[in-house]
Biopython code that builds the backbone (N, CA, C, O; Angstrom):
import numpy as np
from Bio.PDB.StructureBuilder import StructureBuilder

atoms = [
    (1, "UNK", "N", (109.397, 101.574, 93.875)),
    (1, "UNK", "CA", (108.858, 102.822, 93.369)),
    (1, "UNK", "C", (109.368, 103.949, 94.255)),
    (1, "UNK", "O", (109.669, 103.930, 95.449)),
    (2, "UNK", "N", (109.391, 105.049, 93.262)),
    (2, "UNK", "CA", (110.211, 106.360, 94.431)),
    (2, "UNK", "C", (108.996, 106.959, 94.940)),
    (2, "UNK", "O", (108.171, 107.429, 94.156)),
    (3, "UNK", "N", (108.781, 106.982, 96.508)),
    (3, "UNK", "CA", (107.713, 107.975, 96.673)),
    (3, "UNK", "C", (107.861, 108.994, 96.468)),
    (3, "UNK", "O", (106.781, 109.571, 96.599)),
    (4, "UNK", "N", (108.732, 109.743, 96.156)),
    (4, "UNK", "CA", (108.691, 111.202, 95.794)),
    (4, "UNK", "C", (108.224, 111.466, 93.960)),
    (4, "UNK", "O", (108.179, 112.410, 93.171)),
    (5, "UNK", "N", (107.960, 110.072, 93.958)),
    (5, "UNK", "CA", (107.653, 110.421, 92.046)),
    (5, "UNK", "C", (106.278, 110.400, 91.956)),
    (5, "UNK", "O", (105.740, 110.526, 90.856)),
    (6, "UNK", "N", (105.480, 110.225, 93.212)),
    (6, "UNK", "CA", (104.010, 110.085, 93.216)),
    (6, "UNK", "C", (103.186, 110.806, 93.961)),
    (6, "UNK", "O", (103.747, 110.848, 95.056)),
    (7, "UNK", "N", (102.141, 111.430, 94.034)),
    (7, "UNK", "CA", (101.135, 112.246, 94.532)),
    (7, "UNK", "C", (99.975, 111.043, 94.418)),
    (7, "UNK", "O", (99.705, 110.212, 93.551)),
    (8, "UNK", "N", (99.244, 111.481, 96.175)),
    (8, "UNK", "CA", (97.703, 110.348, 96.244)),
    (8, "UNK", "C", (97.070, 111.355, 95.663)),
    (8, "UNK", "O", (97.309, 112.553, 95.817)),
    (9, "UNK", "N", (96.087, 110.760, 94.849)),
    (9, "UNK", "CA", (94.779, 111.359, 94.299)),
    (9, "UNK", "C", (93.528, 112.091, 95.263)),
    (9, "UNK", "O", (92.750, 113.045, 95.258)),
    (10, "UNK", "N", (93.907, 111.020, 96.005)),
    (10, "UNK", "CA", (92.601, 111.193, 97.404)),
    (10, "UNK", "C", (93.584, 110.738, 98.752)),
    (10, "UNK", "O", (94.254, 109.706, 98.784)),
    (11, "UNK", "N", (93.486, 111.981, 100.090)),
    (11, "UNK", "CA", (93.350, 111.130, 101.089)),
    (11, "UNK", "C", (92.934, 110.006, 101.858)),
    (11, "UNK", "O", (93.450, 109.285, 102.713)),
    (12, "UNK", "N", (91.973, 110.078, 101.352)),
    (12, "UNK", "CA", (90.851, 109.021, 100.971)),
    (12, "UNK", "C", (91.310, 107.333, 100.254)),
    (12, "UNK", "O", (92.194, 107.245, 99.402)),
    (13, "UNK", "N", (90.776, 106.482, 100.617)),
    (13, "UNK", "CA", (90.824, 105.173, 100.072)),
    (13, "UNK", "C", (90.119, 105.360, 99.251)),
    (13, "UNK", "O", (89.131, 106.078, 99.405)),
    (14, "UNK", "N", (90.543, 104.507, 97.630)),
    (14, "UNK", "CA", (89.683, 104.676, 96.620)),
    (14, "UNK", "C", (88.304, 103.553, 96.819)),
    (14, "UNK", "O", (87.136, 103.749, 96.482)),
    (15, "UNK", "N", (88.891, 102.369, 97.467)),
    (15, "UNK", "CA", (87.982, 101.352, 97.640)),
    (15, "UNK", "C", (88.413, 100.649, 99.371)),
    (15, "UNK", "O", (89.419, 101.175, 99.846)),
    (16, "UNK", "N", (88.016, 100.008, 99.898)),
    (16, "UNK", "CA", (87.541, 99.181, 100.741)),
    (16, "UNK", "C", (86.996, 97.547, 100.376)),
    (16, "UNK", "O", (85.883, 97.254, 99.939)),
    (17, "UNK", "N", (87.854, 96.828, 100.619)),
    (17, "UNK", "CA", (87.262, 95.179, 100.358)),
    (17, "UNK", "C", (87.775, 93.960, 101.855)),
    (17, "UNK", "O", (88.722, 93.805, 102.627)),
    (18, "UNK", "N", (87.134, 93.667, 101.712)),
    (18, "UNK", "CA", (87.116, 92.551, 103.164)),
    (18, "UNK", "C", (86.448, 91.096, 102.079)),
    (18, "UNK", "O", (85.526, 91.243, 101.277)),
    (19, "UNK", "N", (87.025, 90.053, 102.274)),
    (19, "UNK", "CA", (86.728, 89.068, 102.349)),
    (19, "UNK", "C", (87.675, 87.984, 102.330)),
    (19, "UNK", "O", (88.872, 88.090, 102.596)),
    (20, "UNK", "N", (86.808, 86.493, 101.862)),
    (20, "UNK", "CA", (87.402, 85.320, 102.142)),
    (20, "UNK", "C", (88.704, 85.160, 101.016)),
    (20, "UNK", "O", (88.580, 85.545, 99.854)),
    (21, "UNK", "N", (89.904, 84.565, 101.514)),
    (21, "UNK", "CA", (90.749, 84.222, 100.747)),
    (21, "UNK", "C", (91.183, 82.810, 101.188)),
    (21, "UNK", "O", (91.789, 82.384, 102.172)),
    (22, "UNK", "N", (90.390, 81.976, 99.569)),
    (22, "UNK", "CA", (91.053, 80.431, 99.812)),
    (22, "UNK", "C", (92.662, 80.234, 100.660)),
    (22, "UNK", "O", (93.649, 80.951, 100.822)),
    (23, "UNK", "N", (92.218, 78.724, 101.097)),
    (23, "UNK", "CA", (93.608, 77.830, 101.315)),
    (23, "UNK", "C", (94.423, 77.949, 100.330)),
    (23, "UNK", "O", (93.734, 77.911, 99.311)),
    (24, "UNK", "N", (95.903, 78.118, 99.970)),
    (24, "UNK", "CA", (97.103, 77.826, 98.900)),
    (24, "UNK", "C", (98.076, 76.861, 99.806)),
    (24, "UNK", "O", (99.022, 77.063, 100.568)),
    (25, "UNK", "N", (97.369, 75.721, 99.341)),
    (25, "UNK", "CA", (98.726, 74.753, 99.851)),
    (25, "UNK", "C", (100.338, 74.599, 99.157)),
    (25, "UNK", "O", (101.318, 73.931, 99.487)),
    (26, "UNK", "N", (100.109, 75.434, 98.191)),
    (26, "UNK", "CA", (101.203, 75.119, 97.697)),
    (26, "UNK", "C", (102.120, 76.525, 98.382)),
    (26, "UNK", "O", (103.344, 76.538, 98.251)),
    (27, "UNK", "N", (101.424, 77.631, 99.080)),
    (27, "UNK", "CA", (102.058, 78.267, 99.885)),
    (27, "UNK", "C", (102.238, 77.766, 101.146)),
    (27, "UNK", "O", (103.166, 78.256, 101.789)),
    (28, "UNK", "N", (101.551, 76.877, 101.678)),
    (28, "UNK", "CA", (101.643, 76.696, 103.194)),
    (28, "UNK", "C", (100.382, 77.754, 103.928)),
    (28, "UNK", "O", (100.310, 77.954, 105.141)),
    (29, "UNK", "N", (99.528, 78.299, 102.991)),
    (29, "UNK", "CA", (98.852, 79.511, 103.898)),
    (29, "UNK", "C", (97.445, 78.763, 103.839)),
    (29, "UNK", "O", (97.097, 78.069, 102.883)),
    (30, "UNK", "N", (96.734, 78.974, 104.900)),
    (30, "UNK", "CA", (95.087, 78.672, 105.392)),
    (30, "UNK", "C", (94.660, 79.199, 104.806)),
    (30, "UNK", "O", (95.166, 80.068, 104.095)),
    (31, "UNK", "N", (93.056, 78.736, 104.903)),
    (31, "UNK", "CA", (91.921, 79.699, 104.866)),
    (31, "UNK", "C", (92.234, 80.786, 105.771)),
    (31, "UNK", "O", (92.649, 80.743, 106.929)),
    (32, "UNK", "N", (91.907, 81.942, 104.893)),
    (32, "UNK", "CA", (92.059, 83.720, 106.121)),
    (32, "UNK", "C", (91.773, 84.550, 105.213)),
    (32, "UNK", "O", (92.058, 84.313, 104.039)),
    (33, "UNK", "N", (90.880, 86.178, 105.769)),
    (33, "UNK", "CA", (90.344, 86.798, 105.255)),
    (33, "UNK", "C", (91.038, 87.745, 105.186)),
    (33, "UNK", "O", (91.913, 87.652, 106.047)),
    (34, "UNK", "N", (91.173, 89.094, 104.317)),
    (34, "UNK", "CA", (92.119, 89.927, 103.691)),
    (34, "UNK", "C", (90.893, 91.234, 104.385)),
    (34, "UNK", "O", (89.718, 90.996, 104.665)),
    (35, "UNK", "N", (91.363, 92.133, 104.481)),
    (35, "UNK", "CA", (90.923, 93.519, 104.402)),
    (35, "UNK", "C", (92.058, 94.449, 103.408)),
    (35, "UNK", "O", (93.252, 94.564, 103.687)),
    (36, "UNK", "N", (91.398, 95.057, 102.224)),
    (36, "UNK", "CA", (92.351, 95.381, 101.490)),
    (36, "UNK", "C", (92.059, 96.944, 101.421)),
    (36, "UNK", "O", (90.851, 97.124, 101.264)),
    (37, "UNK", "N", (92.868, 98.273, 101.498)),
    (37, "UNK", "CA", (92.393, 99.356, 101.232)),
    (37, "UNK", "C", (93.381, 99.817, 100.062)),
    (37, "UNK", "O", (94.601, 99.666, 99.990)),
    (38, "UNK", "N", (92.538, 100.392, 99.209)),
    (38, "UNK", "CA", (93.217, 100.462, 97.508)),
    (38, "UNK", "C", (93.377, 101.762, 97.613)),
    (38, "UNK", "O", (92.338, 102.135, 98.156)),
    (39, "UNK", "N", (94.281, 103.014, 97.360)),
    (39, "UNK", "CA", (94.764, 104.379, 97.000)),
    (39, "UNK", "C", (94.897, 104.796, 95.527)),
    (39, "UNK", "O", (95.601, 104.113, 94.783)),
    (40, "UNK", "N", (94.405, 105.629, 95.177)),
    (40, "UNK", "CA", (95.363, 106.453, 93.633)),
    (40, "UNK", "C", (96.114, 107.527, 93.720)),
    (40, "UNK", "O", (95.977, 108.505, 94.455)),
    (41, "UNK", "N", (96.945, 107.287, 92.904)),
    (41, "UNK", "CA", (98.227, 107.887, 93.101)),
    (41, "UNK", "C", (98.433, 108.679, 91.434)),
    (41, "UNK", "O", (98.174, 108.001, 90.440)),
    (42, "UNK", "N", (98.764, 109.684, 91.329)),
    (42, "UNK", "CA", (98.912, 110.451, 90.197)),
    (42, "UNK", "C", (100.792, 110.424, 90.240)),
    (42, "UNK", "O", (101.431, 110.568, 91.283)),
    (43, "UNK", "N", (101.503, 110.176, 88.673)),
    (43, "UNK", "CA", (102.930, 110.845, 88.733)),
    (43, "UNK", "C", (102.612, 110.994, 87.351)),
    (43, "UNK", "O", (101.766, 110.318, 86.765)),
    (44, "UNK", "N", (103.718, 112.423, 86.548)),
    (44, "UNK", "CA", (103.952, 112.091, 85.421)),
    (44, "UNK", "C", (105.732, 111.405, 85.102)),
    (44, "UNK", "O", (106.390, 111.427, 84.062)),
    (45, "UNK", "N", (106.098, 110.806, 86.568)),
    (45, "UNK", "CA", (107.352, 110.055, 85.757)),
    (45, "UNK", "C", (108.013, 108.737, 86.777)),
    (45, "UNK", "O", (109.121, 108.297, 87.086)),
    (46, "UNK", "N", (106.942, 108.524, 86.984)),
    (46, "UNK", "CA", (107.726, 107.340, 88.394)),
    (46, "UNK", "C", (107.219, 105.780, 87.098)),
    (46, "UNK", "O", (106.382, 105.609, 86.212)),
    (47, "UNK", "N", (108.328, 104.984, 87.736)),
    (47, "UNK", "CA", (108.756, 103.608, 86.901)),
    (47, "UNK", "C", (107.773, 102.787, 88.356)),
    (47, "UNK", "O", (107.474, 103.195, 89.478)),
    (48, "UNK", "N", (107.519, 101.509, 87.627)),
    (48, "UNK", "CA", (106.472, 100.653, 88.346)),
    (48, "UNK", "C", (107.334, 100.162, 89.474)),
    (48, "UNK", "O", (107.171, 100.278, 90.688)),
    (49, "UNK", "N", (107.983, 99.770, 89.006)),
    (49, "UNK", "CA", (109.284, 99.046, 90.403)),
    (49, "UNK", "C", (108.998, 97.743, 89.951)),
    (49, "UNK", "O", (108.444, 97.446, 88.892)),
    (50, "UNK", "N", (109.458, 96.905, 90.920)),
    (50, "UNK", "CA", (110.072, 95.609, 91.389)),
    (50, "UNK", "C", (108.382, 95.210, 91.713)),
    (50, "UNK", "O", (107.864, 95.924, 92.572)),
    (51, "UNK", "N", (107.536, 94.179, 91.121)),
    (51, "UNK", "CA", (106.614, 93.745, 92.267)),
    (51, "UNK", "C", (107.017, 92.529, 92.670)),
    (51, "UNK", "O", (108.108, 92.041, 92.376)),
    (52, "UNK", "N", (106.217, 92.032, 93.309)),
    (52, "UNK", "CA", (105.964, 90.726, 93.991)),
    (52, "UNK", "C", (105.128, 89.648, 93.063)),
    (52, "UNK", "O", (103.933, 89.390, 93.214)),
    (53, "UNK", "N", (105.910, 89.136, 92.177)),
    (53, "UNK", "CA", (105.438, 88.261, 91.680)),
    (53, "UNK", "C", (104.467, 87.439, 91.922)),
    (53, "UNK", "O", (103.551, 87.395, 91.100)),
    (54, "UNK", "N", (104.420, 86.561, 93.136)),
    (54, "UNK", "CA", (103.682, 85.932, 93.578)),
    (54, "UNK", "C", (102.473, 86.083, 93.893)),
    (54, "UNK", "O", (101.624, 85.232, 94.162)),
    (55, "UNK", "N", (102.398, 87.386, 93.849)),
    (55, "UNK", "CA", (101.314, 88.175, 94.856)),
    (55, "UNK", "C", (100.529, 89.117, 93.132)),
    (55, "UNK", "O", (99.327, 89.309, 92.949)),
    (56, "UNK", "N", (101.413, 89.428, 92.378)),
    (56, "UNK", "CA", (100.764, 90.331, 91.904)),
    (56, "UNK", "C", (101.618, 89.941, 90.202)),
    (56, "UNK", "O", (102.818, 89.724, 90.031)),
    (57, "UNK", "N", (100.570, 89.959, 89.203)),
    (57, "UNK", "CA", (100.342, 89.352, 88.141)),
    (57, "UNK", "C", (101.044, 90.977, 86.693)),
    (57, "UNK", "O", (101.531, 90.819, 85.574)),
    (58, "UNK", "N", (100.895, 91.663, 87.090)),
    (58, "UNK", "CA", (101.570, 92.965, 86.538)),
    (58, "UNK", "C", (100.969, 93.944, 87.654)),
    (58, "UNK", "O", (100.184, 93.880, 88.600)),
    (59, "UNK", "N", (102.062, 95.213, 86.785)),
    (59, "UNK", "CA", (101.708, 96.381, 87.195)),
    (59, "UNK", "C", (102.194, 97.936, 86.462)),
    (59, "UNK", "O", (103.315, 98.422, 86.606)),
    (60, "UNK", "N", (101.315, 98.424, 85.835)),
    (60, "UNK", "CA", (101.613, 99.395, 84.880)),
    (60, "UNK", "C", (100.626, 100.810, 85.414)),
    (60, "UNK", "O", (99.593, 100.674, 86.069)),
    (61, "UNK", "N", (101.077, 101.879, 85.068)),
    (61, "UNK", "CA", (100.679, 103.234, 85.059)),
    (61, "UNK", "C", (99.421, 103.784, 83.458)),
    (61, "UNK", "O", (99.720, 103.876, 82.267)),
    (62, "UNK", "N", (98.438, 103.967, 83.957)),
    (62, "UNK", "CA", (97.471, 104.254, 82.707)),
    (62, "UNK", "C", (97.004, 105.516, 83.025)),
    (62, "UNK", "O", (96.902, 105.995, 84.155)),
    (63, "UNK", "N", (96.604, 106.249, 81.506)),
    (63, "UNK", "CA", (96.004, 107.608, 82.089)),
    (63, "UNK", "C", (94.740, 107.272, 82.926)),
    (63, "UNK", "O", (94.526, 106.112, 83.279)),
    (64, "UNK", "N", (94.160, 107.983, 83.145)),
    (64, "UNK", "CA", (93.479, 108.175, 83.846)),
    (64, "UNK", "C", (91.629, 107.457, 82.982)),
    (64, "UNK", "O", (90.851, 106.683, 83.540)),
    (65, "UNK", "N", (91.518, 107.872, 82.039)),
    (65, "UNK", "CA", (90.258, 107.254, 81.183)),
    (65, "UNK", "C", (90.448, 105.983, 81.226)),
    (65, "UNK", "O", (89.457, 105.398, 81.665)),
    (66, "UNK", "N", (91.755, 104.959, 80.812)),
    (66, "UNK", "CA", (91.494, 103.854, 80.626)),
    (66, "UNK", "C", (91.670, 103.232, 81.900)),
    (66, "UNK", "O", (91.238, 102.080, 81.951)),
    (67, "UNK", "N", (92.290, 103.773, 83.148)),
    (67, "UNK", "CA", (92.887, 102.894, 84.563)),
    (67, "UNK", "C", (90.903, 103.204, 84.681)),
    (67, "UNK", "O", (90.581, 102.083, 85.073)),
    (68, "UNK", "N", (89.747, 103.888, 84.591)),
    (68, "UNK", "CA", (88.720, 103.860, 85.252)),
    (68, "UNK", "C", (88.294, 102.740, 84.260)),
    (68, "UNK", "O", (88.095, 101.751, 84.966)),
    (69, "UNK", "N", (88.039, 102.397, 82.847)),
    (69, "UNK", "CA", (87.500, 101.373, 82.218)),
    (69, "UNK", "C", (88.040, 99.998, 82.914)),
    (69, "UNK", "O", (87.479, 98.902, 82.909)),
    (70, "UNK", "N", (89.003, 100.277, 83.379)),
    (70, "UNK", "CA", (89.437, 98.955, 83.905)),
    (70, "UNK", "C", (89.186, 98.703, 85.463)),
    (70, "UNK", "O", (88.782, 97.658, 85.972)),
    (71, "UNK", "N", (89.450, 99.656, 85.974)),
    (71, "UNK", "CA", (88.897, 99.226, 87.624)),
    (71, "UNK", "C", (87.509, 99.830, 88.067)),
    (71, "UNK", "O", (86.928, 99.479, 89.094)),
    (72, "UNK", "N", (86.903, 101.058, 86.918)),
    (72, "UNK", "CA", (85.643, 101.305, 87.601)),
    (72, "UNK", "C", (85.362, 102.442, 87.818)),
    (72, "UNK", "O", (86.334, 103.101, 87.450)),
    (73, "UNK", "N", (84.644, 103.055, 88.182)),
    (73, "UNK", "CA", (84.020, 104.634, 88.627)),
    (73, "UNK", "C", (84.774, 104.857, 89.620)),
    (73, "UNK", "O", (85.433, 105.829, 89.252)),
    (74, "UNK", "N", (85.195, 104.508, 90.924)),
    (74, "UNK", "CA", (85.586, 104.486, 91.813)),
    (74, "UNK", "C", (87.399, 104.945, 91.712)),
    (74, "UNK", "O", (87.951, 104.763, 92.797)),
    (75, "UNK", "N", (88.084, 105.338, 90.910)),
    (75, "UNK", "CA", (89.435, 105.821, 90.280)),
    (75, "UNK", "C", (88.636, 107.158, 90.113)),
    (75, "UNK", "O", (88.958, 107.953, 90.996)),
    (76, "UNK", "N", (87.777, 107.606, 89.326)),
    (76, "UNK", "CA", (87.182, 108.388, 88.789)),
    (76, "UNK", "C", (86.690, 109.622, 90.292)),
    (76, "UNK", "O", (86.605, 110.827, 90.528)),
    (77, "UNK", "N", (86.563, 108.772, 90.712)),
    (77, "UNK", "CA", (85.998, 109.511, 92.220)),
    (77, "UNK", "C", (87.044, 109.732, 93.112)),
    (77, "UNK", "O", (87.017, 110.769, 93.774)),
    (78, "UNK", "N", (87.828, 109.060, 93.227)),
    (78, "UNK", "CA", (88.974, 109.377, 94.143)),
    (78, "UNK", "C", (89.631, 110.589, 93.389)),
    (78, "UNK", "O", (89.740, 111.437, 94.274)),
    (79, "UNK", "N", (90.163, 111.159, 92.141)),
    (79, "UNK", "CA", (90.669, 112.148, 91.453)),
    (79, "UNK", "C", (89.619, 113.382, 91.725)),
    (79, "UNK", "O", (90.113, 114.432, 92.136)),
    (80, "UNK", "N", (88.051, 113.312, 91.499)),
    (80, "UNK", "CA", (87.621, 114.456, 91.753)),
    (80, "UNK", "C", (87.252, 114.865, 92.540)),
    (80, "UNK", "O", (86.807, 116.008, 92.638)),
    (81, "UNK", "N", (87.330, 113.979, 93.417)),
    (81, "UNK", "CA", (86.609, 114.304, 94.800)),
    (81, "UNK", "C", (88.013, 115.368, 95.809)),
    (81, "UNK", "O", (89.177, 114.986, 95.924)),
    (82, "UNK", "N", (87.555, 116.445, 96.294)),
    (82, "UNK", "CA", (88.490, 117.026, 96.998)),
    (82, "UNK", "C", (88.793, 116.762, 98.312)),
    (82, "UNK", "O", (87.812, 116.716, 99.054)),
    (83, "UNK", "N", (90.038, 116.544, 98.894)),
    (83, "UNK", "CA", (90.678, 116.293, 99.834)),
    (83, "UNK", "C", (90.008, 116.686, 101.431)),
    (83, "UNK", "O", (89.751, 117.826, 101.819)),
    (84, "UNK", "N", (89.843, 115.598, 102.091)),
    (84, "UNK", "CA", (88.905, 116.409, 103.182)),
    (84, "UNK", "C", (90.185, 116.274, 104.512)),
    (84, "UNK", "O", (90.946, 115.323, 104.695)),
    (85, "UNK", "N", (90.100, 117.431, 105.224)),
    (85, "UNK", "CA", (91.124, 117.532, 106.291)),
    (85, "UNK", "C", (90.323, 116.463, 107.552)),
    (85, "UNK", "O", (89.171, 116.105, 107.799)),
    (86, "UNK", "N", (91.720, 116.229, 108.138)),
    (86, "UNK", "CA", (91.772, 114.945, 108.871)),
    (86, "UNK", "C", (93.070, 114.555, 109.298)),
    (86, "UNK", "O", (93.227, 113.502, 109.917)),
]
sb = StructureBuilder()
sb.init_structure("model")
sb.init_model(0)
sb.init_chain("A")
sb.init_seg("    ")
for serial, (resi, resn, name, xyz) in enumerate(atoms, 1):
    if name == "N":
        sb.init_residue(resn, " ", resi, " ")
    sb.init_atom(name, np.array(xyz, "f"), 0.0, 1.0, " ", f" {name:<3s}", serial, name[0])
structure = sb.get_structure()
């Protein structure tokens, strides 16, 4: 993805998650816990890129009404909430 084709919504993390992530033996990886911090990002013309298959199942650009039906209030809040200096 080009960063110059994208603007964050929020300085701000949209979400915060910590927890357990099973053993994958078929990766070779243990039991181990993830801390994940999620961002939104506004473009009107950047292409998804290349993902990581393994890791990640798709990845597409939605307006803004349906990316919140799908992940939640929390998209919704990162867009209106205004930028706090830091």
């Amino acid at each position: 993805m080009d960063p110059g084709a994208v603007v964050p919504a929020s300085r701000l993390p949209v979400y915060i998650e910590y927890g357990r992530v099973p053993a994958r033996p078929e990766k070779r990886e243990p039991e181990h816990y993830h801390l994940d911090f999620g961002y939104a990002f506004t473009t009107s013309r950047a292409e998804v890129g290349r993902i990581q298959e393994s890791e990640v199942t798709g990845a597409a650009w939605y307006p803004l009404a349906e990316a919140q039906r799908l992940v939640g209030d929390r998209i919704a809040r990162a867009v209106i909430s205004p930028p706090r200096a830091g």
